[in-house]
C-alpha positions as CSV (number, residue, x, y, z in Angstrom):
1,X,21.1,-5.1,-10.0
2,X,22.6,-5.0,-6.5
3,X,23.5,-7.8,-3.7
4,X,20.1,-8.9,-2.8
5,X,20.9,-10.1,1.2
6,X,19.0,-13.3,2.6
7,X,16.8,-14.1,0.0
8,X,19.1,-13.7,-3.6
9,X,22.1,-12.8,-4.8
10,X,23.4,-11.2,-8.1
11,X,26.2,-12.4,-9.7
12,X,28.3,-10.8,-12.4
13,X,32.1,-9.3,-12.3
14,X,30.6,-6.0,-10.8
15,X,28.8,-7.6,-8.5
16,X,31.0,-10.3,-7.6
17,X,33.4,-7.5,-6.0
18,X,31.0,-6.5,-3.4
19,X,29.8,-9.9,-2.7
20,X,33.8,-10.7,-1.4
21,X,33.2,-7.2,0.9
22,X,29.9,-9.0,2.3
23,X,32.5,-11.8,3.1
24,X,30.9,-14.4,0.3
25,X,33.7,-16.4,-1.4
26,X,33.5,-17.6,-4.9
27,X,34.2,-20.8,-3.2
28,X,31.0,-20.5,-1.0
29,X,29.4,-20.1,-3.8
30,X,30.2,-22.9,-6.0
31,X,29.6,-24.5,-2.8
32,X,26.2,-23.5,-2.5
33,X,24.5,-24.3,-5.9
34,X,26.4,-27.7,-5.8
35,X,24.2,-28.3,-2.8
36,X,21.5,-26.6,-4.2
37,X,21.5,-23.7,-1.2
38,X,20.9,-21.6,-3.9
39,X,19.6,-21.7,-7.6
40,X,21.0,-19.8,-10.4
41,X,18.6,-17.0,-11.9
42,X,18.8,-15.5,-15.1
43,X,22.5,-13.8,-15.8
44,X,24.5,-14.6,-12.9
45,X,21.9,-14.2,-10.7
46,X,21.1,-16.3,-8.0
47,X,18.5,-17.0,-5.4
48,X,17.3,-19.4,-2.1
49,X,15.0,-21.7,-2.9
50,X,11.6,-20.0,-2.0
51,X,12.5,-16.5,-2.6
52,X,9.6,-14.3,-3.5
53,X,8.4,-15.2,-7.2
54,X,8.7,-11.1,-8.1
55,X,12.5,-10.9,-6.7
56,X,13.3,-13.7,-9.2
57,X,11.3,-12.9,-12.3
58,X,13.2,-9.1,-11.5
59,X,16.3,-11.3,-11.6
60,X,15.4,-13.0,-14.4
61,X,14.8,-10.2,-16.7
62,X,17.2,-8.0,-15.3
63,X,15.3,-5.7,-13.8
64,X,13.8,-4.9,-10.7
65,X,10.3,-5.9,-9.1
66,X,7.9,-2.6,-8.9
67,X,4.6,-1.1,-8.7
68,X,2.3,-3.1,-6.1
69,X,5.0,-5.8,-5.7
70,X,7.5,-3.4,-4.4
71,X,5.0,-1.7,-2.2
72,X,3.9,-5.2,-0.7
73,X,8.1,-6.1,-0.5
74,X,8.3,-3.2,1.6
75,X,5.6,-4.2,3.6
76,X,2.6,-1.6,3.0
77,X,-1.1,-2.4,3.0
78,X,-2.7,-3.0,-0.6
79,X,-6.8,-2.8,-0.7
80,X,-6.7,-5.9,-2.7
81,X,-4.0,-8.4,-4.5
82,X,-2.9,-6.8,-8.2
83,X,-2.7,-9.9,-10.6
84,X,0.4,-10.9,-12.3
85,X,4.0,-9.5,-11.2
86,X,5.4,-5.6,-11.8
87,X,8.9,-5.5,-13.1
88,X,10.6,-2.4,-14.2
89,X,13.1,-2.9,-16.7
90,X,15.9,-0.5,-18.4
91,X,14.2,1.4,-21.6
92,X,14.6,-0.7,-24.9
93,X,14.8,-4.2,-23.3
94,X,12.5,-6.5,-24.5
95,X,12.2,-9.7,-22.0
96,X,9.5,-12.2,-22.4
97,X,8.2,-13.3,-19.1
98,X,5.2,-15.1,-18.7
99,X,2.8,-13.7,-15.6
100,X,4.9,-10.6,-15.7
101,X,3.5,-7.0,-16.6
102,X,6.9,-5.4,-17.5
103,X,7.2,-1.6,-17.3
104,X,10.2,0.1,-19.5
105,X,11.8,2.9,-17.5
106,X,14.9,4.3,-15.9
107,X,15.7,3.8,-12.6
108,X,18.1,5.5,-10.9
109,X,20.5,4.0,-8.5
110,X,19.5,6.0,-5.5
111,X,16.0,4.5,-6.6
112,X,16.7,0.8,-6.1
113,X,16.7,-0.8,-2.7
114,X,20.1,-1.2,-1.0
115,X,19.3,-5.0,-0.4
116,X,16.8,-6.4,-2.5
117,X,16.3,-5.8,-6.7
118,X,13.4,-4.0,-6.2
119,X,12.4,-0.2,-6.5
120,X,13.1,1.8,-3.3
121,X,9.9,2.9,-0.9
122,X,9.8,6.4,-2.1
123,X,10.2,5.2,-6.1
124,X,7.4,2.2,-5.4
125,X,4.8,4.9,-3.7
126,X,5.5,7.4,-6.9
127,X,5.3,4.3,-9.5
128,X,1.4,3.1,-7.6
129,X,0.2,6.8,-7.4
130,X,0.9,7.1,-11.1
131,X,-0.1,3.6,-12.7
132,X,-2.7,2.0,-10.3
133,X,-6.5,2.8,-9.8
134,X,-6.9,5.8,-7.4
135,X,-8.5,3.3,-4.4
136,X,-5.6,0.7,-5.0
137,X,-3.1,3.7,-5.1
138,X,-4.2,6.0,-1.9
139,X,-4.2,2.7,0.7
140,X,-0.6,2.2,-0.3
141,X,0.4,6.2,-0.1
142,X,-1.6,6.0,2.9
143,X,-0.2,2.9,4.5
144,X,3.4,4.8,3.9
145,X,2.5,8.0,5.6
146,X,1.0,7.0,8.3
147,X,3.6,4.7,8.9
148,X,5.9,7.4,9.1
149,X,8.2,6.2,6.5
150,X,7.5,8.8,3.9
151,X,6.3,12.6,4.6
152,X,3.7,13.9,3.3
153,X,5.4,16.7,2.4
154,X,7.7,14.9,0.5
155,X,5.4,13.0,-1.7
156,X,3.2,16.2,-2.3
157,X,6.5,17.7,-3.6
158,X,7.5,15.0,-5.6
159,X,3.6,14.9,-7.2
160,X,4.3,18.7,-8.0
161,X,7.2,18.1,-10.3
162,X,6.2,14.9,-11.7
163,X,5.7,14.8,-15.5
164,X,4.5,12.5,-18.0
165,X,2.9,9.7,-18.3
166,X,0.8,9.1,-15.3
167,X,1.4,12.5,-13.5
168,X,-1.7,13.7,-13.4
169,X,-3.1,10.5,-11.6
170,X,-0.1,10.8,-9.3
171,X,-1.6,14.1,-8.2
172,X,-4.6,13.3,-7.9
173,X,-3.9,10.2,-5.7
174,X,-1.6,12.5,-3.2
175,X,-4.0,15.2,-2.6
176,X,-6.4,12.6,-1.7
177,X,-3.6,11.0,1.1
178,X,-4.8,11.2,4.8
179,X,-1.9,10.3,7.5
180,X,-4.4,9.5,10.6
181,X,-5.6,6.5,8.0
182,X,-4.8,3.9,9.8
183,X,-6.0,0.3,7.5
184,X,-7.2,0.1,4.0
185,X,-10.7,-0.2,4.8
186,X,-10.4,3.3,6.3
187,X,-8.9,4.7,3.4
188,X,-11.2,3.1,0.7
189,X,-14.5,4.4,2.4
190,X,-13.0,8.0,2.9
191,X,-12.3,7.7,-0.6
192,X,-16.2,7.5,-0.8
193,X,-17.1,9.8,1.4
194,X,-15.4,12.8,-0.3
195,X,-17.8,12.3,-2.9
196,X,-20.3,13.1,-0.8
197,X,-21.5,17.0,-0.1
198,X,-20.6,17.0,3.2
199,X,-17.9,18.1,6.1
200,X,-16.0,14.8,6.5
201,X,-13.8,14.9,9.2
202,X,-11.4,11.3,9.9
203,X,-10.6,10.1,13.1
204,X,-12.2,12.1,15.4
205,X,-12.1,11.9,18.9
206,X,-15.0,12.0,21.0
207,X,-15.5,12.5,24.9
208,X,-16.5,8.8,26.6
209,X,-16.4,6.8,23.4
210,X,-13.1,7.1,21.5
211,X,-11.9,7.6,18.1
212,X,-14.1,7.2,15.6
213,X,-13.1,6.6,12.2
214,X,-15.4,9.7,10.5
215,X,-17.6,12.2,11.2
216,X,-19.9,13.8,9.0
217,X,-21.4,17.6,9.1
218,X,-20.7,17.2,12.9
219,X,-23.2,14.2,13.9
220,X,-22.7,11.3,11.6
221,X,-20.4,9.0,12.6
222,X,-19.2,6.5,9.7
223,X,-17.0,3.3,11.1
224,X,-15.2,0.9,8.5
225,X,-16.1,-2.1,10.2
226,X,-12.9,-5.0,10.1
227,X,-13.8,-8.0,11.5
228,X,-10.2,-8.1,13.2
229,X,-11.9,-6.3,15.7
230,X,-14.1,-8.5,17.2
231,X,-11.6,-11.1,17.5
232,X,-13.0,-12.0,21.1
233,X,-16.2,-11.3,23.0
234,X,-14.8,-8.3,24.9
235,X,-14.2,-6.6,21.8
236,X,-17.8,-7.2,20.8
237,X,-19.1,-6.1,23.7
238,X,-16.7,-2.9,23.8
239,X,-17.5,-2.4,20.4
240,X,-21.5,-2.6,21.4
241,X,-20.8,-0.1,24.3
242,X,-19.5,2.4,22.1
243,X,-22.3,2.3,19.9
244,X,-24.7,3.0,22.6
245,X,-22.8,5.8,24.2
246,X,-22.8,7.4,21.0
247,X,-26.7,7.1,20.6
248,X,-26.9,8.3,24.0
249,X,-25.0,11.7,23.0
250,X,-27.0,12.3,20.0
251,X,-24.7,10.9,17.0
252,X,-26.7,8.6,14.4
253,X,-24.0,5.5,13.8
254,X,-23.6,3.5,10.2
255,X,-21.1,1.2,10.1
256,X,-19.8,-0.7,6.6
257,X,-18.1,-3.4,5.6
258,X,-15.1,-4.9,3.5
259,X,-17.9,-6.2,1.9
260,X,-20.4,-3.3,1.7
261,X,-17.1,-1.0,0.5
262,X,-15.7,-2.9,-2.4
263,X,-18.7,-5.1,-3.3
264,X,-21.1,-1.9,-3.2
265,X,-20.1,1.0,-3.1
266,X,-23.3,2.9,-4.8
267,X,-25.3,1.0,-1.6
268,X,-22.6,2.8,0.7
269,X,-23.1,6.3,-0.4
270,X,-27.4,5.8,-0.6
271,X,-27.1,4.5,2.9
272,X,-25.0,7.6,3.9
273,X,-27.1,10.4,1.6
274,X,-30.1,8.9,2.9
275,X,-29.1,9.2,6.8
276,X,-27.9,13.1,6.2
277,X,-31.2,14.0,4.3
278,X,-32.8,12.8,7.6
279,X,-30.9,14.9,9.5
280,X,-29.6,14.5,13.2
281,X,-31.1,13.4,15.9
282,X,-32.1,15.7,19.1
283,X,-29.4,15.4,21.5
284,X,-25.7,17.3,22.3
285,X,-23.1,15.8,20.4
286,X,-19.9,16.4,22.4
């Protein structure tokens, strides 16, 4: 692994070379773990106390941290927290680390973040899109396109030639990424609503309310409903107001929790079946 800036440092007679260019002396160094600044890790590895637990089991075992780990080091949103620690390590090696789910594969230098030990962004959204379960998988592919930090051009093309294990999920997960996604609520209950026989529209903008998050067959609106939204009573009230300005125009409104969307799901799409069976109500939407 690489220099790992602010948080840890890899040591090594490699490494040790670019560590002088960064203007750390071996001195310094010796210095450092004397005080206990920093703790050795591993094979000449070493780390500040209270470095993130996956940068240091990646030190530990020589690897690098990965998967959801990497995608929450690189600060994208994840739909819920994955259990244990991702490490990717070097096929063949065999390390033993307890809370660590180790993956064996090669990573390429131009795939490792220039600072940390840890798979770069475009490597991390490939590695989730293959390995994790399509809701987990499409928040973090959505997070990073609608961030702006990966195209979706580029991760379509990279699902296109992927191969082996994993690749078909990978495609599955991409063609399912929407950039105007803005949380992982959003994405989760979109995820939901494709299953549904209907023309799902996201973020759509309507005359005197707003964006809304959905809108189904042209009058049923569908809002993920966070509760960082109604932080105050203004936003309550706002919130009410839209609501009633879209009843007034003729748009039947459900709104859905965290809650409702990961604790029951099955409940979400009855609600929604059952409100399109009805059919609209009278009224001009638009």
């Amino acid at each position: 692994m690489d220099v790992v800036l602010g948080l840890s440092v890899c040591g090594g007679a490699a490494r040790w070379t670019r560590l002088r260019r960064l203007g750390v002396s071996e001195r310094a160094l010796r210095a450092a773990l004397a005080a206990g600044i920093v703790e050795p890790v591993g094979r000449g590895g070493y780390a500040l106390p209270g470095t993130d637990p996956a940068l240091v089991a990646a030190l530990r075992v020589n690897g690098v941290a990965s998967h959801a780990d990497a995608a929450r080091l690189h600060g994208l949103a994840l739909w819920r927290p994955i259990d244990g620690i991702d490490v990717t390590v070097p096929p063949g090696s065999r390390p033993t680390e307890a809370g660590v789910r180790v993956h064996r594969a090669h990573v390429a230098a131009d795939e490792i973040d220039v600072q940390l030990p840890m798979t770069g962004l475009l490597r991390t959204v490939l590695d989730c899109g293959r390995s994790l379960p399509m809701a987990d998988a499409v928040v973090i592919l959505d997070s990073a396109v609608h961030g702006g930090r990966v195209k979706l051009t580029t991760l379509r093309k990279a699902a296109e030639s992927a191969r082996g294990h994993g690749a078909v999920a990978l495609r599955r997960a991409v063609a399912q990424v929407d950039a105007l996604a803005d949380s992982p609520l959003e994405s989760s209950l979109r995820l939901l609503l494709v299953l549904i026989d209907a023309n799902l529209q996201s973020q759509v903008k309507i005359p005197r309310v707003g964006l809304v998050d959905f809108v189904l067959d042209g009058w049923l609106v569908i809002e993920a409903d966070g509760f960082e939204h109604h932080s105050n009573r203004a936003d309550y009230r706002r919130d009410r107001e839209r609501g009633n300005q879209l009843a007034v125009l003729g748009y039947t409104l459900l709104r859905f929790t965290y809650e409702d969307i990961k604790g029951r799901p099955r409940w979400v799409l009855d609600q929604v079946r059952l409100a399109l069976k009805r059919g609209p109500k009278a009224g001009d939407q638009g």
